[in-house]
C-alpha positions in Angstrom: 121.5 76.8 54.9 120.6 75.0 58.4 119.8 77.7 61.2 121.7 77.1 64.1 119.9 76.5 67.0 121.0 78.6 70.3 120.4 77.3 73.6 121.2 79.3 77.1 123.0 79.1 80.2 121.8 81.2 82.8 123.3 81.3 86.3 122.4 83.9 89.8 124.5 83.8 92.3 122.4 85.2 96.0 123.5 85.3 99.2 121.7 82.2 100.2 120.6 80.0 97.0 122.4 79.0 93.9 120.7 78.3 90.9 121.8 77.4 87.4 118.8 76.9 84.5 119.3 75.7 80.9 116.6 76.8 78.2 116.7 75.0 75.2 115.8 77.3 71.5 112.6 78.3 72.2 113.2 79.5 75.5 111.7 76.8 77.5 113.4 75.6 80.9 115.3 72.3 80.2 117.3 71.3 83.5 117.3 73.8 86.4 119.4 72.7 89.8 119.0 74.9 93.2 121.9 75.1 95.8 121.4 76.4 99.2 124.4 78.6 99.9 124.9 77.1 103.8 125.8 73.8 102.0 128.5 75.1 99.8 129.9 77.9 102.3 128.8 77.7 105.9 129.6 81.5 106.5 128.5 82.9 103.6 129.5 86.3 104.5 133.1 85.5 102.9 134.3 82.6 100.4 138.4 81.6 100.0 139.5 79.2 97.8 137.9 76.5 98.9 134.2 77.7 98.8 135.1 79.1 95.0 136.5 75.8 93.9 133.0 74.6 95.0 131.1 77.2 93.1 132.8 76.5 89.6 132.6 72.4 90.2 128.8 73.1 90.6 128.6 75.2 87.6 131.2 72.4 85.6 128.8 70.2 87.1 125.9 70.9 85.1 127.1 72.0 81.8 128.9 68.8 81.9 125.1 67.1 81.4 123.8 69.5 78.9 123.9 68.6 75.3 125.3 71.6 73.5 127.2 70.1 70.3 126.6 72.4 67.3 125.0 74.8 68.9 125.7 78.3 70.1 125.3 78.8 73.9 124.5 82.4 75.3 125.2 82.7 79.0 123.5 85.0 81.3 124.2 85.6 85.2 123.2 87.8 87.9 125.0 88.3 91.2 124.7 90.4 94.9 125.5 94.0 94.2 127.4 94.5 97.5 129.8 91.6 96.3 133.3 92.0 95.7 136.1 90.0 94.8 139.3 89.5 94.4 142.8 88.0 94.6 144.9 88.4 98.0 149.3 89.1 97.8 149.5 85.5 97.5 147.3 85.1 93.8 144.3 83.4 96.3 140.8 84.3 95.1 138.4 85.4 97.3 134.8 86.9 97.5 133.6 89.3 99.8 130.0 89.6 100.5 128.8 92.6 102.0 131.0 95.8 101.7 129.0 99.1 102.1 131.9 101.2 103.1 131.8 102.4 107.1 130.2 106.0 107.4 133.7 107.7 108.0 135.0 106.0 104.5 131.8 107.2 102.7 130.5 111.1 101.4 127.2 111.5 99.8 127.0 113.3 96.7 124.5 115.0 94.7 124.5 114.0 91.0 121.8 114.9 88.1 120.4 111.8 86.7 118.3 112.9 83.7 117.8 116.7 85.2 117.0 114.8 88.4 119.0 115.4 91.6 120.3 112.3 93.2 122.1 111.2 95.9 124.6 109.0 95.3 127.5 107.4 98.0 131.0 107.2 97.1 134.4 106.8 98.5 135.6 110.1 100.4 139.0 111.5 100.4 140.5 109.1 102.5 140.3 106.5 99.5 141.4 108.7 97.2 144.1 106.8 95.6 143.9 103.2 94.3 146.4 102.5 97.3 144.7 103.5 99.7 141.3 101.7 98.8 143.1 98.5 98.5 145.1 99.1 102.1 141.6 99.8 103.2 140.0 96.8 101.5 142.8 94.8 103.2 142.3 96.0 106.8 138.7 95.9 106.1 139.0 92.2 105.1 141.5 91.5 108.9 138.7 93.0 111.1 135.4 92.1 109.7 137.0 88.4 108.2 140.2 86.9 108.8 141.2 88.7 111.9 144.9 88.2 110.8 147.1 90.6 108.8 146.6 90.1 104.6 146.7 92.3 101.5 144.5 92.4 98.7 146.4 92.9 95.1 143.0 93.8 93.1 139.5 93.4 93.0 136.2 92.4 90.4 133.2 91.2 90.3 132.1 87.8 91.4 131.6 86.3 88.3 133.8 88.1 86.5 136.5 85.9 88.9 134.9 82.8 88.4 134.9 83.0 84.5 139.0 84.8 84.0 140.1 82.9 87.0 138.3 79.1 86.8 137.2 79.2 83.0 140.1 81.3 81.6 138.2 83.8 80.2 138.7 87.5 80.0 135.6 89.9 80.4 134.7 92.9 82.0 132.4 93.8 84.3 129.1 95.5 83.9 128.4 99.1 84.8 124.3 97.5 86.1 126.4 96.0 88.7 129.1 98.3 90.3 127.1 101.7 90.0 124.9 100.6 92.9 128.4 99.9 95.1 130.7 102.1 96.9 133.5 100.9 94.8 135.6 103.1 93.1 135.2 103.4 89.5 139.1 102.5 88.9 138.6 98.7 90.0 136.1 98.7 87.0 138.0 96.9 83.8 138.9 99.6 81.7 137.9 97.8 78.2 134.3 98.2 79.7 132.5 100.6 77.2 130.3 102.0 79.9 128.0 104.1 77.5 127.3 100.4 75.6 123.7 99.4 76.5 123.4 95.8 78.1 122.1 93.5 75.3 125.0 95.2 73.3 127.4 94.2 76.2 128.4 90.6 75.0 131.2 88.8 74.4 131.9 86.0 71.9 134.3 83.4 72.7 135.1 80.0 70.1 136.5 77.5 72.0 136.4 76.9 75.4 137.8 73.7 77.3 135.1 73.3 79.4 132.6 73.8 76.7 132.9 71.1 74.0 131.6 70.6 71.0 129.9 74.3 71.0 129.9 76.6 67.9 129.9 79.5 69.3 129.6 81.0 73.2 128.0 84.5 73.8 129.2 85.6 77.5 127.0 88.5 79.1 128.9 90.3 82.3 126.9 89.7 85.3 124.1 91.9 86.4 123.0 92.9 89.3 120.9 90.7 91.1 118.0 93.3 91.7 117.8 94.5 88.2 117.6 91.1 86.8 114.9 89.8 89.4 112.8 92.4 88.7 113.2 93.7 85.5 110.2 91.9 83.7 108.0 92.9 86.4 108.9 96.7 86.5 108.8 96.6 82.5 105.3 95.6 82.9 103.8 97.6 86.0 103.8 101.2 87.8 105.3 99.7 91.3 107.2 96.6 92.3 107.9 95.5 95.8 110.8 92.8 95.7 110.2 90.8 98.3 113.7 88.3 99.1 116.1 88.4 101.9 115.8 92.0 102.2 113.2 94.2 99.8 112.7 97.1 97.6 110.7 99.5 96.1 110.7 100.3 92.6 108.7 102.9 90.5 108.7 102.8 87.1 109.4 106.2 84.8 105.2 106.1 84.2 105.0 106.4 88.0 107.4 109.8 88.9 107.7 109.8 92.4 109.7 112.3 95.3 112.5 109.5 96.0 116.3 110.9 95.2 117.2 107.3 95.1 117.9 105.4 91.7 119.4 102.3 90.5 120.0 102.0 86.5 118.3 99.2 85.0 118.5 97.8 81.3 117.0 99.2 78.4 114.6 101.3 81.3 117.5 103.6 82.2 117.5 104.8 85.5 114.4 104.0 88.1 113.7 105.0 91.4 114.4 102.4 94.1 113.7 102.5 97.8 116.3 99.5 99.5 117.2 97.7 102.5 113.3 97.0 103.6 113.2 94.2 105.8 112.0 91.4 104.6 112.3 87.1 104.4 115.5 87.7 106.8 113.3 89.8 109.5 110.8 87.0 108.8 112.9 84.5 109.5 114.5 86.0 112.6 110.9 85.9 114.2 110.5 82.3 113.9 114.3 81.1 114.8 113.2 83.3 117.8 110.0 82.2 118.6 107.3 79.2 118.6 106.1 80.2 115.2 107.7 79.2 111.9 106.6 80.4 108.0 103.8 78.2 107.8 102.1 79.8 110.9 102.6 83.5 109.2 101.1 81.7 106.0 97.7 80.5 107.9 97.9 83.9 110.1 97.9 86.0 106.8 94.7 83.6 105.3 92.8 84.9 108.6 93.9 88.7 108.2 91.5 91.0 106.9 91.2 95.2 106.8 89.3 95.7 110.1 91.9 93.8 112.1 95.1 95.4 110.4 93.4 98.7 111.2 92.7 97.5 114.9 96.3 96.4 114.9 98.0 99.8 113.6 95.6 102.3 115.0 96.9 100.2 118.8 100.3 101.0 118.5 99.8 104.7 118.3 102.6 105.5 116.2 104.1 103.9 112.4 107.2 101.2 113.1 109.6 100.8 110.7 112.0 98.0 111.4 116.0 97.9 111.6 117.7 98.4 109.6 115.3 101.0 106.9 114.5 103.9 105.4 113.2 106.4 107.6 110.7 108.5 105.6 110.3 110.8 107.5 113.9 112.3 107.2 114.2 110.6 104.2 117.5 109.1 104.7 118.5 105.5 105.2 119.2 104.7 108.7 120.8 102.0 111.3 118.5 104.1 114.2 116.2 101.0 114.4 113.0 102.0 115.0 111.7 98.7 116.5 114.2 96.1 116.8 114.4 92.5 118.1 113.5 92.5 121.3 110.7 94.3 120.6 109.6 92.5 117.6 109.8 88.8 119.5 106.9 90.1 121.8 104.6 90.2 119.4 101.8 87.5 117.9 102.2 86.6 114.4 99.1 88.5 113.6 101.1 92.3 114.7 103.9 91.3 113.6 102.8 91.2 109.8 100.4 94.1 109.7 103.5 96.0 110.8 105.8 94.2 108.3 103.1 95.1 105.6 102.2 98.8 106.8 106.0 99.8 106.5 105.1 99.6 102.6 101.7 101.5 102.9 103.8 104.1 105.1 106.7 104.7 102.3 104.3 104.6 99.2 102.2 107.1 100.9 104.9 109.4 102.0 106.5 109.2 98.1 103.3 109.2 96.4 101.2 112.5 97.2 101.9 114.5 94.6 101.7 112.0 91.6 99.3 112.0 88.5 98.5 109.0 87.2 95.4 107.5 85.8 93.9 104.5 88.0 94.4 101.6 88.6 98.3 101.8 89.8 99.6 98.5 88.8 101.8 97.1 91.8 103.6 93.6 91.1 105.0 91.5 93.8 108.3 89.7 92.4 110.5 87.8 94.6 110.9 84.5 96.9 108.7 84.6 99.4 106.2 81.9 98.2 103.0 81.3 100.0 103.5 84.5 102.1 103.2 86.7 98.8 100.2 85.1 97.6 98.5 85.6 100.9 99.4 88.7 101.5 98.3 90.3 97.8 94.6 89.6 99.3 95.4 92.4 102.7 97.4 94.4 100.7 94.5 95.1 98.0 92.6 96.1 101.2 95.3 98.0 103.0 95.9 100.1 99.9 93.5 102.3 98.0 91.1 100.9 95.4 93.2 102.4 92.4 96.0 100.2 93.2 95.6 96.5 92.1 98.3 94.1 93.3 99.1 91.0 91.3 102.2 88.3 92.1 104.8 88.4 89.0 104.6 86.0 86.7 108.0 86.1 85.3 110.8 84.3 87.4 114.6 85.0 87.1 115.6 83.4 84.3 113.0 84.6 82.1 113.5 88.2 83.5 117.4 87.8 82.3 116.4 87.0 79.3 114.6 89.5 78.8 117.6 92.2 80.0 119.5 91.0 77.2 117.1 89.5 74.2 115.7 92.5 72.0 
């Protein structure tokens, strides 16, 4: 009997790049294409129609080109965690972006995640009802979007839309997505098994029109992009700092810290997860607003050692953390900026990063104390900020004590998938 050979699809959706890679059986990247998300949607806050249709001809695109007859295809994606879409009164998809619910919308609750208490945000009262959280979506939508009077009929995942709406398919979502989302629990699809684990979460489809010639198509729901970024490097570390439009934290169960905060990631279970760290975006703020662009932080980091980032710190007289963060000293996440724009454009390139770096010093200090682990704390840097990353690893094994050893990640996003979802 002739063993079929699988090959795989595996597609993230970000807020500013879309990218699309095809391994072949042994797991080896074949074709990869990058979008920039600017080109496809110029305000990428919020797609209609028309920036969807885009999306699924890019994705048509590319399998179009891939030679898949006899062969069984397993398709993989990850996509932004705050994302939601939908379909408006009228049957018109659409895809939101960005929807942390306002403050007056939102309670915090405490919840025990493995005999650990963790707070967790959630729709208040006011949303109570199904209604009510679609008239809200709706208005939401008319203030922050359209600014004209519409009404959403029901609501999904991203990629959920573009496979049941584009490709005629019918999955579920996946609970790695939504749990790290205000949205209600009912706007889940209710065949989702939510106890199944993730490489257990598949779905097997025979024919497809837009897929010929396969044998056999094994559909994974899409996860969320920061677990399937990082999840090779925090399966192989203590600590990872995400570094990508915005950053995070992440300790691995070998590394308990203090932090209430968790995100639930495959096969790991539930890990603790500092968010909404400033990052490429703050980065890239300072150069659209100043003389200096990326390649000028890149030569300014080569030229940084410990003396001067002590200099730098000890001059300010006090720890900044930039807007919007996580204040760790009230252990909270905050919009209270601490330092903000103005403030930030005044300073050379050379402050500017020992501040951007010392906000990670400052956190792991402030979460750290009272842990017991045997040196050296193995810290992996995962994400997209190229050349900045690998200058930075040589301050930051300065900055931080000798037991912690910083390394860049050696896995990228596709592998990472994979390995979500490949036991």
């Amino acid at each position: 009997m002739v063993k079929r050979l699988t090959n795989y699809l595996i597609i993230d959706w970000g807020f500013t790049r879309f990218k699309l890679w095809f391994l072949d059986e042994n797991r080896n990247i074949r074709k990869e294409s990058f979008f920039i998300i600017k080109d496809i949607n110029k305000k990428p806050e919020f797609y209609t129609k028309k920036e969807l249709d885009n999306i699924f001809k890019i994705i048509l695109t590319f399998i179009k080109e891939l030679d898949l007859e006899g062969k069984d295809l397993v398709i993989l994606n990850s996509c932004q965690m705050h994302g939601i879409a939908g379909f408006f009164e009228n049957s018109e998809p659409f895809f939101s972006t960005w929807n942390d619910l306002p403050s007056q919308y939102r309670e915090t609750k405490v919840k025990s995640i493995n005999g650990t208490p963790s707070l967790i945000s959630m729709p208040n009262n006011k949303l109570s009802s199904d209604n009510n959280y679609l008239l809200f979506f709706s208005e939401f939508i008319k203030n922050n979007i359209s600014k004209e009077p519409i009404k959403v009929k029901s609501l999904m995942t991203p990629l959920q839309l573009i496979y049941n709406y584009y490709f005629g398919f019918n999955i579920p979502t996946s609970k790695y997505l939504w749990e790290s989302t205000c949205t209600k629990d009912s706007f889940l699809n209710k065949n989702i098994d939510k106890t199944k684990p993730f490489h257990a979460s598949s779905f097997k489809l025979k024919t497809s029109k837009f897929f010929k010639n396969v044998n056999e198509i094994k559909l994974f729901p899409e996860l969320g992009d920061l677990q399937a970024s990082t999840f090779s490097s925090i399966n192989n570390s203590d600590i990872v700092f995400n570094w990508g439009t915005g950053s995070q934290i992440i300790f691995n169960n070998s590394f308990s810290s203090k932090i209430e905060f968790y995100r639930d990631f495959p096969k790991l279970g539930y890990l603790s997860v500092i968010s909404h760290i400033p990052c490429g975006r703050l980065l890239n703020d300072y150069c659209s607003n100043t003389i200096y662009n990326f390649c000028d932080l890149i030569e300014e980091l080569k030229t940084l050692d410990y003396i001067r980032f002590r200099k730098i710190i000890e001059k300010s007289k006090k720890d900044l953390l930039f807007f919007p963060g996580f204040d760790v000293n009230k252990f909270q996440y905050t919009n209270i900026p601490t330092i903000t724009m103005k403030d930030i454009i005044t300073y050379n390139p050379s402050e500017l990063l020992c501040h951007w770096l010392n906000q990670y010093k400052i956190i792991v200090d402030k979460l750290c104390t009272k842990d017991k682990i045997s040196p050296p704390i193995k810290v992996i840097i995962s994400g997209q900020l190229g050349g900045i990353s690998l200058e930075a690893i040589k301050l930051l094994n300065e900055i931080f004590p000798n037991n912690f050893n910083f390394n860049l990640s050696d896995s990228d996003l596709a592998k990472s998938l994979l390995e979500c979802a490949i036991l």
